[in-house]
SEKEVEX-765864 format. One record per residue (C-alpha): x, y, z; residue in three letters; residue number from 1. Coordinates in nm, 3 decimals. Layout:
X | Y | Z | kolnu | tilum
X | Y | Z | ala | NUM
...
***
This chain:
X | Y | Z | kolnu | tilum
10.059 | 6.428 | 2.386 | unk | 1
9.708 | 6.242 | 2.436 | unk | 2
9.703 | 6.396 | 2.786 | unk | 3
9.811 | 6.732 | 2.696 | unk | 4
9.638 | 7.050 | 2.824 | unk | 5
9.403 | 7.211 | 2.616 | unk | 6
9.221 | 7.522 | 2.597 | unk | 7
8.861 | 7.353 | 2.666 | unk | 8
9.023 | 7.143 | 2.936 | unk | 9
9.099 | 7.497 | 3.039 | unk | 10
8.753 | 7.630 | 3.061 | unk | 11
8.735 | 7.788 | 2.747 | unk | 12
8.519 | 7.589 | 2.450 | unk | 13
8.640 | 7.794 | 2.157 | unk | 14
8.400 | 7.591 | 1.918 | unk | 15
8.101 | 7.645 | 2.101 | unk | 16
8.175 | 8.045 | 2.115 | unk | 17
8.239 | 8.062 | 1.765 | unk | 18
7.886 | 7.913 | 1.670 | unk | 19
7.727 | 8.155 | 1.944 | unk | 20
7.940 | 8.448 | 1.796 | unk | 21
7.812 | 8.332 | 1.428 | unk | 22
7.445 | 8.319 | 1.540 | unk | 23
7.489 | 8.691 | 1.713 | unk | 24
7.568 | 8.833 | 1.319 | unk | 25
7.166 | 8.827 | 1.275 | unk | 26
7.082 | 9.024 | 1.603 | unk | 27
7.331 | 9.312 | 1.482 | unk | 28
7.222 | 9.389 | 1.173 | unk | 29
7.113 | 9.774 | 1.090 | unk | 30
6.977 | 10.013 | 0.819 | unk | 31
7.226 | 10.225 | 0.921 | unk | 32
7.441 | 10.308 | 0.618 | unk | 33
7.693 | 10.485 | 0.816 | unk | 34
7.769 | 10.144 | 0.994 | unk | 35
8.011 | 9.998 | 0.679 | unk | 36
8.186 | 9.655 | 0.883 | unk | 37
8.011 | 9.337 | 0.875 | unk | 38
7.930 | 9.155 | 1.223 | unk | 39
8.256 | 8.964 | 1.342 | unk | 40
8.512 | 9.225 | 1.202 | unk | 41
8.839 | 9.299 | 1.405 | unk | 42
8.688 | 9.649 | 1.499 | unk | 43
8.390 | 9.880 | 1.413 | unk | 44
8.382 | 10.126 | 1.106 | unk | 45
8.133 | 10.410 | 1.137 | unk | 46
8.114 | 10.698 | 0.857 | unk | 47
8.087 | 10.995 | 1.075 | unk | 48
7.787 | 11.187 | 0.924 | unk | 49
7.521 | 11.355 | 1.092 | unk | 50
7.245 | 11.515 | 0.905 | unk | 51
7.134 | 11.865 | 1.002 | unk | 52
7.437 | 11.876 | 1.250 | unk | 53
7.650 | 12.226 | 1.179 | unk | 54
7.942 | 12.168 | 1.421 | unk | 55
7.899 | 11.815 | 1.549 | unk | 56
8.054 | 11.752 | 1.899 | unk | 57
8.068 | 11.371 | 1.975 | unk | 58
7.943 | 11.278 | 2.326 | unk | 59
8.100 | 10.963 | 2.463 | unk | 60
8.013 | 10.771 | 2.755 | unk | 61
8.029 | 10.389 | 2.957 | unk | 62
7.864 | 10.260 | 3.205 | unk | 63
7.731 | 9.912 | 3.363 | unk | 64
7.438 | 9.810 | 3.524 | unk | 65
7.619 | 9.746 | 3.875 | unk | 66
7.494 | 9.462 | 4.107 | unk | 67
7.149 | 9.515 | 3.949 | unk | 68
7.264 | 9.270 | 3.698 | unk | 69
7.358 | 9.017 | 3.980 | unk | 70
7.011 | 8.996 | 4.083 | unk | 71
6.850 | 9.022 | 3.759 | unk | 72
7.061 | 8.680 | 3.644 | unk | 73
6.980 | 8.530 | 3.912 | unk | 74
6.624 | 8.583 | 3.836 | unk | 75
6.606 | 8.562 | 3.458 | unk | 76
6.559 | 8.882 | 3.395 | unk | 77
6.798 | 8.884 | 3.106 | unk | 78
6.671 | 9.103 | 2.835 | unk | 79
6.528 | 9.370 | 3.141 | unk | 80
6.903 | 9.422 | 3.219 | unk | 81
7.000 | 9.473 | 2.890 | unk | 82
6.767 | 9.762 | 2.867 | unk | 83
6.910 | 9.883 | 3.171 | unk | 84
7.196 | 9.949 | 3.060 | unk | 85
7.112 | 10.094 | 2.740 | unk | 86
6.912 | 10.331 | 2.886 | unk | 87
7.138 | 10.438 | 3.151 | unk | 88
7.392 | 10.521 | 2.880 | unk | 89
7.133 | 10.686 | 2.666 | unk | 90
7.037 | 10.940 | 2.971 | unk | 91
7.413 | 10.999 | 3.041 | unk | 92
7.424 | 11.176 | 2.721 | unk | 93
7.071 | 11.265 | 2.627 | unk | 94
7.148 | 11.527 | 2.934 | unk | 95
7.394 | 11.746 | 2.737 | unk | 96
7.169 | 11.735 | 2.429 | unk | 97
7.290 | 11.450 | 2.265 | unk | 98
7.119 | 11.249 | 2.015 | unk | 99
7.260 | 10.853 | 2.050 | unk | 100
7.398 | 10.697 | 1.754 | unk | 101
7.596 | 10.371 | 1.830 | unk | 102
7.689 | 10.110 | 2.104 | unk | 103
7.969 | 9.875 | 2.147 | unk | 104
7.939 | 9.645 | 2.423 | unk | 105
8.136 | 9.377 | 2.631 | unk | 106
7.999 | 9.040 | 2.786 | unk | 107
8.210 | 8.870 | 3.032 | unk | 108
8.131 | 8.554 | 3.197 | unk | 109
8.306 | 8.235 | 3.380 | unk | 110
8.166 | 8.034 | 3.101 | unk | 111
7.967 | 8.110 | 2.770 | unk | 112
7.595 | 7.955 | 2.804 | unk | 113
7.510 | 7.991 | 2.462 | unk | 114
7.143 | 8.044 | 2.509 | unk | 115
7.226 | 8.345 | 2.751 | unk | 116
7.464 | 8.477 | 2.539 | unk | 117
7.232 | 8.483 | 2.241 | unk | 118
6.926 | 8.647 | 2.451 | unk | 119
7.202 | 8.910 | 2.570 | unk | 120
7.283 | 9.011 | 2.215 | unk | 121
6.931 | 9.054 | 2.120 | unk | 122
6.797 | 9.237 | 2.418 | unk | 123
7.096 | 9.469 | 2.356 | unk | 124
7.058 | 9.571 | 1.976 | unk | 125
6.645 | 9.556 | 2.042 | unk | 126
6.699 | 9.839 | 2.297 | unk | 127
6.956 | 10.050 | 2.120 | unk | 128
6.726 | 10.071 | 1.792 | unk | 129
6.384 | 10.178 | 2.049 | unk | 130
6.614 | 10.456 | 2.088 | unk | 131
6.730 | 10.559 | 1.733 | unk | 132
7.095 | 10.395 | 1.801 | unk | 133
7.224 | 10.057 | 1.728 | unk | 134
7.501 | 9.826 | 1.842 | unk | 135
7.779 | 9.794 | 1.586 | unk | 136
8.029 | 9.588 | 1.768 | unk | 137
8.166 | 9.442 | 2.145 | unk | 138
8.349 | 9.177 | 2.266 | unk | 139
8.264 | 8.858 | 2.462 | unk | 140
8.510 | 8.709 | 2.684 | unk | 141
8.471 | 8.393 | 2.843 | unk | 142
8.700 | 8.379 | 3.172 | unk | 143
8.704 | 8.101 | 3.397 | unk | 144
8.838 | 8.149 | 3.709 | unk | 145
8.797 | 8.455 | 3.722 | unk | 146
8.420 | 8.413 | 3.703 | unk | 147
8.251 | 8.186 | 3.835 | unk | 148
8.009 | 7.948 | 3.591 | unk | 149
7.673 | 8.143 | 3.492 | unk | 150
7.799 | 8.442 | 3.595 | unk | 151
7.801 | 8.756 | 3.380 | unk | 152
7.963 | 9.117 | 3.382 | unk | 153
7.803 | 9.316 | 3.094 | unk | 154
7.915 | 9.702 | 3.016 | unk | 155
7.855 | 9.909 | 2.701 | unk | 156
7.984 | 10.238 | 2.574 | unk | 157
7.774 | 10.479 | 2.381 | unk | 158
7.914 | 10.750 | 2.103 | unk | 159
7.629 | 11.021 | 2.072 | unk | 160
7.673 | 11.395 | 1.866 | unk | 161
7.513 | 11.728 | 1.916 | unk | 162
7.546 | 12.041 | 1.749 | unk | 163
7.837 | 12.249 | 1.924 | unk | 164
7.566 | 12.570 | 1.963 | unk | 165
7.309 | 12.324 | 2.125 | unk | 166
7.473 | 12.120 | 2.400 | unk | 167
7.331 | 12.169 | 2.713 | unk | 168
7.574 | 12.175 | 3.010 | unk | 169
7.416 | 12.370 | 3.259 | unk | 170
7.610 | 12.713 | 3.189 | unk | 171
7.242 | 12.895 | 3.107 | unk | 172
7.129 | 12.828 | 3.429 | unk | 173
7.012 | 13.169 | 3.588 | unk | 174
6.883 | 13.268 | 3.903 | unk | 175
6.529 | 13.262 | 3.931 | unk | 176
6.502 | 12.923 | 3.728 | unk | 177
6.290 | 12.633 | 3.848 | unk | 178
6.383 | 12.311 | 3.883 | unk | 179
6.153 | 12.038 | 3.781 | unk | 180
6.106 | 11.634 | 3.822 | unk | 181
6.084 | 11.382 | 3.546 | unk | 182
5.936 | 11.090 | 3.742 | unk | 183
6.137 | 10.762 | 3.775 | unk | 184
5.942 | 10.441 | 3.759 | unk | 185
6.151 | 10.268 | 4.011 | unk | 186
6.490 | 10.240 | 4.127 | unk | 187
6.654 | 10.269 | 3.774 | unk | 188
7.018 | 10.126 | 3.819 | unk | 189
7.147 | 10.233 | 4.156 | unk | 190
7.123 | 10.099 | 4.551 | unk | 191
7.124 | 9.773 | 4.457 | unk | 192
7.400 | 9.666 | 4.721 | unk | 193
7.161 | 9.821 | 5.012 | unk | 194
6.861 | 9.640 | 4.831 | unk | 195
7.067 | 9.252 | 4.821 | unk | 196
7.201 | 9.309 | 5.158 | unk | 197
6.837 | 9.390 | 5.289 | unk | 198
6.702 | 9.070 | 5.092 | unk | 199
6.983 | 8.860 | 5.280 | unk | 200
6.889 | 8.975 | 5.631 | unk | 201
6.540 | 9.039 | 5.596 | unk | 202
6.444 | 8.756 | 5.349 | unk | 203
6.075 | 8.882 | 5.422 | unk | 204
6.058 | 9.139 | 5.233 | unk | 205
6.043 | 8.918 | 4.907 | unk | 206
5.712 | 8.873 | 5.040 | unk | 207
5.593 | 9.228 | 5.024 | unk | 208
5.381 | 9.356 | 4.721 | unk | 209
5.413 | 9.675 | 4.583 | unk | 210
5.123 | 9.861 | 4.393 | unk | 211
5.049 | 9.507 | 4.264 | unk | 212
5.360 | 9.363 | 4.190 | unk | 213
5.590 | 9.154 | 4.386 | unk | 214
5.908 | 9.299 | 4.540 | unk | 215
6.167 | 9.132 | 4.345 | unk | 216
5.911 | 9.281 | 3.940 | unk | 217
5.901 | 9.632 | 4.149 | unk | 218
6.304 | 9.618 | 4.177 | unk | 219
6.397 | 9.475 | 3.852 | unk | 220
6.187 | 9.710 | 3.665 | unk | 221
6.393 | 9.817 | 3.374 | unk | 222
6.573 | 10.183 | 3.442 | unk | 223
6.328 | 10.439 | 3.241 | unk | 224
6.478 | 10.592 | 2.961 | unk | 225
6.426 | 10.962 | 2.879 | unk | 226
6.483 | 11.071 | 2.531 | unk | 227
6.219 | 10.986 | 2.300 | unk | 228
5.995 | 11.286 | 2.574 | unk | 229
6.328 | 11.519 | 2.560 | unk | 230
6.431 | 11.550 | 2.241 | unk | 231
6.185 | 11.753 | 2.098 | unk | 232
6.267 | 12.042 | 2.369 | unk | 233
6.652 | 12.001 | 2.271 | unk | 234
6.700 | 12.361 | 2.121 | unk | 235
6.468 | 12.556 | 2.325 | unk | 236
6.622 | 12.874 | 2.463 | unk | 237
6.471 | 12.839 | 2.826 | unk | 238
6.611 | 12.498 | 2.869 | unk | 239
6.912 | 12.565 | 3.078 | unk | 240
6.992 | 12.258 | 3.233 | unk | 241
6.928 | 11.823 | 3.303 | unk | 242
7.064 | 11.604 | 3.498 | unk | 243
7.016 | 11.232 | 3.549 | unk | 244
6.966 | 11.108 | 3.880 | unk | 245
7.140 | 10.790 | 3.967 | unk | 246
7.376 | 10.704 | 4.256 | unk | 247
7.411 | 11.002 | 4.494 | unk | 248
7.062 | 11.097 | 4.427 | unk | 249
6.929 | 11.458 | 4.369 | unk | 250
7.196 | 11.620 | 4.566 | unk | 251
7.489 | 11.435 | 4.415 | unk | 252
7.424 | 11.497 | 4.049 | unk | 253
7.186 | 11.813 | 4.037 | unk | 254
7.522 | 12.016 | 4.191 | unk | 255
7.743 | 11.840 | 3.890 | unk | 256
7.545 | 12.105 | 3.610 | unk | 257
7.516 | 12.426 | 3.818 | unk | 258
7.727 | 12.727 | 3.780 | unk | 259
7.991 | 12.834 | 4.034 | unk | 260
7.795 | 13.055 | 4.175 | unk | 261
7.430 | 12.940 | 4.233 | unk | 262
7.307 | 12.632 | 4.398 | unk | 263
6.959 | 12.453 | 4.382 | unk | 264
6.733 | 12.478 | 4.662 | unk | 265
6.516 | 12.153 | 4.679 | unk | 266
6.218 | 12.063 | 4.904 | unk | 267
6.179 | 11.722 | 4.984 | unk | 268
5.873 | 11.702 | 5.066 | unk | 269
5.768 | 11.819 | 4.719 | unk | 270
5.914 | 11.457 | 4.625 | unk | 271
5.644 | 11.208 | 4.499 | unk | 272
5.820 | 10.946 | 4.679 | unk | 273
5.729 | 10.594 | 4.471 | unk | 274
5.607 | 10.304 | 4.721 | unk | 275
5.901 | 10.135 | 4.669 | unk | 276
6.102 | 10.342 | 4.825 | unk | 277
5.866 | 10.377 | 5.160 | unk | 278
5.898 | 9.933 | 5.163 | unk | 279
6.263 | 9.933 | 5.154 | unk | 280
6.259 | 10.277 | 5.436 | unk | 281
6.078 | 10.066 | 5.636 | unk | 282
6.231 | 9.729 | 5.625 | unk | 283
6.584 | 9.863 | 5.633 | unk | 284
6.510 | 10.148 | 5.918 | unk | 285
6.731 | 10.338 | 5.638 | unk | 286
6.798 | 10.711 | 5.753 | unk | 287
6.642 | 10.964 | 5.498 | unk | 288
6.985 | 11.119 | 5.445 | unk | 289
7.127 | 10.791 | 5.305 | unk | 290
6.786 | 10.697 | 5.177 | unk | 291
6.830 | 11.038 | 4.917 | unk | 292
7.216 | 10.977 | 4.898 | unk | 293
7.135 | 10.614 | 4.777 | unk | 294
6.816 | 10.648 | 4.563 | unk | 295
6.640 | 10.902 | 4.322 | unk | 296
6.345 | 10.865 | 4.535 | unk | 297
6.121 | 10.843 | 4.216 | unk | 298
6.356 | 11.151 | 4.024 | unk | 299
6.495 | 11.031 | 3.735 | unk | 300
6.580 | 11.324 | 3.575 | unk | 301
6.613 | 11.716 | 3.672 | unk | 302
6.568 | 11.965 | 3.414 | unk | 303
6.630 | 12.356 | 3.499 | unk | 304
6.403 | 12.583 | 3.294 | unk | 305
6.285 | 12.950 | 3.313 | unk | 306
6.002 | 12.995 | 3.492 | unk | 307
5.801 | 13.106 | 3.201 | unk | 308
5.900 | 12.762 | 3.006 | unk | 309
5.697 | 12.556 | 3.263 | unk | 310
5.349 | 12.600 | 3.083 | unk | 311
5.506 | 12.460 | 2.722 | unk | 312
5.766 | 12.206 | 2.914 | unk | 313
5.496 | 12.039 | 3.096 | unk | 314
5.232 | 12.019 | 2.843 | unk | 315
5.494 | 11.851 | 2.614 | unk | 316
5.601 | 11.579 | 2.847 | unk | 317
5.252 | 11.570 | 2.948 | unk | 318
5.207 | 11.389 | 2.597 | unk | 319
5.458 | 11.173 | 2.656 | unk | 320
5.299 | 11.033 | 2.985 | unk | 321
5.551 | 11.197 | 3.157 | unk | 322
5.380 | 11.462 | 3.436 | unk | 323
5.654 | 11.687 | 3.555 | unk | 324
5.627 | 11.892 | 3.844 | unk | 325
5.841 | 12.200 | 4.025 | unk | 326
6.059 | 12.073 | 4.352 | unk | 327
6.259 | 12.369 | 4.384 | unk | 328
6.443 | 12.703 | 4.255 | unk | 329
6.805 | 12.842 | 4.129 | unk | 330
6.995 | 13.074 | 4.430 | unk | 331
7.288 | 13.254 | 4.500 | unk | 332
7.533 | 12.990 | 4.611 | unk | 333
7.842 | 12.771 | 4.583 | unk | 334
7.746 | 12.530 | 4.342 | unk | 335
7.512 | 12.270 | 4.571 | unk | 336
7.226 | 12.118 | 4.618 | unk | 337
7.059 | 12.243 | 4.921 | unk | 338
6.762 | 11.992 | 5.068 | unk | 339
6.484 | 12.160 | 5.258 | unk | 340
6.135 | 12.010 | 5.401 | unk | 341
6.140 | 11.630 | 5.522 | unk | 342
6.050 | 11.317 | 5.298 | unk | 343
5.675 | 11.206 | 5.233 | unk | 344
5.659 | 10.833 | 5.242 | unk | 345
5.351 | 10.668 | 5.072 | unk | 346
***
């Protein structure tokens, strides 16, 4: 059988991921105590205990960094898309009020590059604990065939709690309340198909600079996350309402937290549109309405307060670097997002 098939002959070098899967162990280490399974076990063992938490609701969610990740492989930017996706997940839930506690990921690929693999798994775990969260578990899967060589799929999911009288799901929302801006700091995770197709028929934009910075560092900017400025308004009474803008823009998620019957009445034109945005408008001919449909147009998140909040809201952000600002008001409605005023490009 000296000309048998084997599983390396098959693409898959089983010795080489075992020593990459021994040399991740370091990477995933915490101080967590709840965390009680060593790196490598079958599955993950977390104590569920959460200090100061009366009625703890757990707040669960996945995501992946879409064809962001394509380009930021492409271009080395390995440990910027692991951040990506950790922060994504970290708004997703950060919006209801959630506090994040632990991440499991997955890492696919056509074939396991050992030093990739390894810079993966620290970029991850480095992220999660910027956030007060850590990564106790995944899988990586090596598939050939399925992907091609040096390609890689990465996804994550995210358990978070928050206390059952705290979560914040958009049911406080009045009429009368204002709707504010958190700034983005680029495109985050989302457009990215638009943005490669654009690079592929107008290869001249790679030659644009953007407050400094070439195009391809203003896109690959790592997606901004939001809860070390939030969490110390989790609780307050006027808080009514966030939502994280990502693919559909302000009208496609804003309308996902408001009550049946109110809508959000937005102007445009309020919109501190980044320069980003006005380079890819401009090279693309993009119409505004798929232009907000596509990107958060330098919105990352929404947050719904009372009108007499705004002083306190903004001065706290305001310490975080963060300076919020009032694009529109709570209506009568049926639950949309209507967009007034027209777009200000920079």
């Amino acid at each position: 059988m000296e000309n048998g098939f084997t599983y390396a002959g098959a693409g898959v070098n089983i010795r080489n991921a075992d020593e990459t899967k021994r040399e991740m162990a370091g990477s995933m280490e915490s101080d967590d105590a709840r965390i009680l399974n060593k790196p490598g076990a079958f599955a993950s063992l977390f104590a569920a205990s959460f200090r100061d938490v009366k009625e703890p609701v757990l707040v669960l969610k996945a995501e992946e960094p879409g064809s962001k990740q394509w380009l930021a492989f492409q271009h080395n930017q390995i440990r910027s898309i692991c951040y990506d996706l950790i922060h994504h997940l970290v708004n997703d839930i950060i919006v209801m009020g959630a506090k994040p506690e632990v991440v499991l990921d997955i890492i696919l690929c056509g074939q396991l590059e050992k030093e990739t693999v390894l810079e993966i798994v620290q970029g991850i775990p480095e992220a999660c604990k910027e956030q007060g969260c850590s990564l106790i578990g995944g899988e990586t899967s090596e598939q050939p065939k399925v992907l091609p060589a040096g390609t890689y799929m990465l996804h994550a999911s995210i358990l978070g709690v928050v206390d059952k009288e705290r979560i914040i799901d958009g049911s406080k929302i009045e009429i009368g309340d204002v709707v504010l801006a958190l700034p983005s700091n680029g495109l985050h995770t989302n457009g990215y198909s638009l943005v490669r197709k654009l690079m592929e028929e107008k290869p001249e934009i790679l030659k644009e600079t953007v407050e400094g910075e070439s195009f391809l560092e203003a896109i690959l900017k790592p997606h901004q996350c939001y809860y070390q400025m939030l969490k110390g308004l989790f609780g307050m009474e006027e808080l009514h309402g966030l939502a994280h803008i990502t693919g559909g823009g302000i009208e496609g998620n804003l309308n996902r937290i408001l009550p049946a019957n109110m809508s959000a009445k937005v102007d445009v034109g309020n919109l501190r549109v980044l320069p980003i945005f006005g380079v890819i408008k401009r090279y693309g001919q993009v119409p505004d309405t798929d232009m907000l449909r596509t990107f958060n147009m330098g919105v990352g998140i929404t947050m719904v307060v009372k009108p007499s909040a705004l002083p306190a809201v903004t001065a706290h952000l305001r310490q975080f670097g963060c300076e919020a600002y009032v694009i529109g008001e709570i209506v009568e409605g049926n639950q949309t997002v209507v967009l007034e005023g027209q777009l200000q490009y920079p």
